[in-house]
C-alpha positions, 0 to 999 in steps of 0.5 A: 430460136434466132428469130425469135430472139430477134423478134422479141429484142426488137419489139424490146427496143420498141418498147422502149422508145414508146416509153421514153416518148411516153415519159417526156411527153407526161413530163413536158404536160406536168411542166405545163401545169405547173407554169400554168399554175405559177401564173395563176398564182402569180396573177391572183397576188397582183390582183390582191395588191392594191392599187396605187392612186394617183392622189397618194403618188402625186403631191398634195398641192399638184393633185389640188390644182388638178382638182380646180381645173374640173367644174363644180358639178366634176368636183363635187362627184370626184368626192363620191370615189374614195375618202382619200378624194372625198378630202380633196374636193371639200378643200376650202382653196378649191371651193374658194376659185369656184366661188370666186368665178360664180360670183364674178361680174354678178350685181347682186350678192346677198349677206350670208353667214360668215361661218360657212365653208366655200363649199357650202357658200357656193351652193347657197349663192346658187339658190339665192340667186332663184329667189324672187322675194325681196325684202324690204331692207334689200330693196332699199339698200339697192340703187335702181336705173329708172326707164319708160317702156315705149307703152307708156307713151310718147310724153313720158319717154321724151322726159327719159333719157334712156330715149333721149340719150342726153345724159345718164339713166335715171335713178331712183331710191327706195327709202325704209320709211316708205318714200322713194326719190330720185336722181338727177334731183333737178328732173322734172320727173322728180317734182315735189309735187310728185311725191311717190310713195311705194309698199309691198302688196299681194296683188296685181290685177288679180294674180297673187305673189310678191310686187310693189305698189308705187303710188295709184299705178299698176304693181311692180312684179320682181324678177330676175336678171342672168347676173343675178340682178333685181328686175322690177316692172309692170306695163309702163316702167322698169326698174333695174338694180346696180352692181353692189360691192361684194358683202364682207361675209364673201 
């Protein structure tokens, strides 16, 4: 019986601890569990809260310089982001400087509406600076630098003095009523018997478009310069238009 008792007092005490381990082992899971738990909780309401944009952090007037730093096309897709940013990049002072940088140093600007938003003057500018029709009240408020080409010959370029050097281009104007004169008036180029008249015409050496027909000689064709200038040539003559003032609608 001593034994025994022995026996089962151990095995008791072995019990015992397994349970005791048992139990601090089912603890230590549980307290895992609900950690893990916690987190989870604690990173879904993180993620439910919005997050903050820089343009409600920074002040107004910072946010609109930062916007002016990007280039047109960037300004134009910021406003694709959220209404927040959509107001920003429409601002009438950021469309202004891009404005004010796309029509620097151009030579010709045309009269637009006056209503129009920065914005919407920018992209106008843009597409009208592709046009290649010129109309007649545009050709004629223009003043144009006149040369030979060296094709025309060795007579006509020893009259010019883009070849000759002695004094300035010369000029030439178109005026509403057909006629077209030239500058310096004392050139021999400019004789009175000279008379040049100038039309618009759908033709030229059996190409269809836009050009104009000075007096018997080939058509002019119309094009234009990477500074938005009006080019006008054929085989023997260019005419190039001169920076105007900026149109008061700018």
């Amino acid at each position: 019986m001593g034994q025994r008792t022995l026996r089962a007092q151990r095995s008791a005490r072995l019990l015992g601890r397994g349970l005791g381990r048992l139990s601090v082992c089912i603890s230590k899971r549980q307290l895992r569990v609900r950690k893990s738990a916690a987190g989870q909780a604690t990173r879904t309401k993180r993620a439910s809260r919005p997050a903050k944009d820089f343009a409600q952090i920074v002040p107004e007037a910072l946010v609109e310089d930062i916007f002016k730093k990007l280039s047109p096309k960037d300004t134009a897709a910021c406003g694709l982001v959220c209404k927040q940013w959509k107001a920003i990049s429409i601002s009438q002072a950021i469309w202004k400087e891009h404005c004010e940088e796309l029509w620097a140093n151009k030579v010709f600007l045309p009269s637009l509406e006056q209503n129009l938003s920065f914005q919407q003057l920018f992209k106008a500018l843009l597409a009208d600076s592709k046009r290649t029709e010129l109309g007649a009240q545009e050709l004629c408020s223009c003043q144009w630098t006149f040369r030979f080409k060296p094709q025309a010959g060795h007579y006509w370029t020893s009259f010019d003095p883009y070849y000759t050097k002695e004094g300035p281009m010369m000029q030439r104007q178109f005026k509403l009523d057909g006629s077209l004169t030239g500058s310096p008036a004392h050139h021999p180029l400019w004789s009175p018997h000279w008379e040049s008249r100038w039309r618009f015409t759908k033709t030229s050496m059996g190409k269809r478009g836009h050009f104009i027909k000075v007096n018997h000689w080939p058509a002019l064709s119309i094009s234009r310069t990477e500074d938005w200038g009006w080019r006008l040539e054929n085989c023997w003559v260019e005419y190039r238009s001169l920076k105007q003032k900026h149109p008061e609608a700018l």
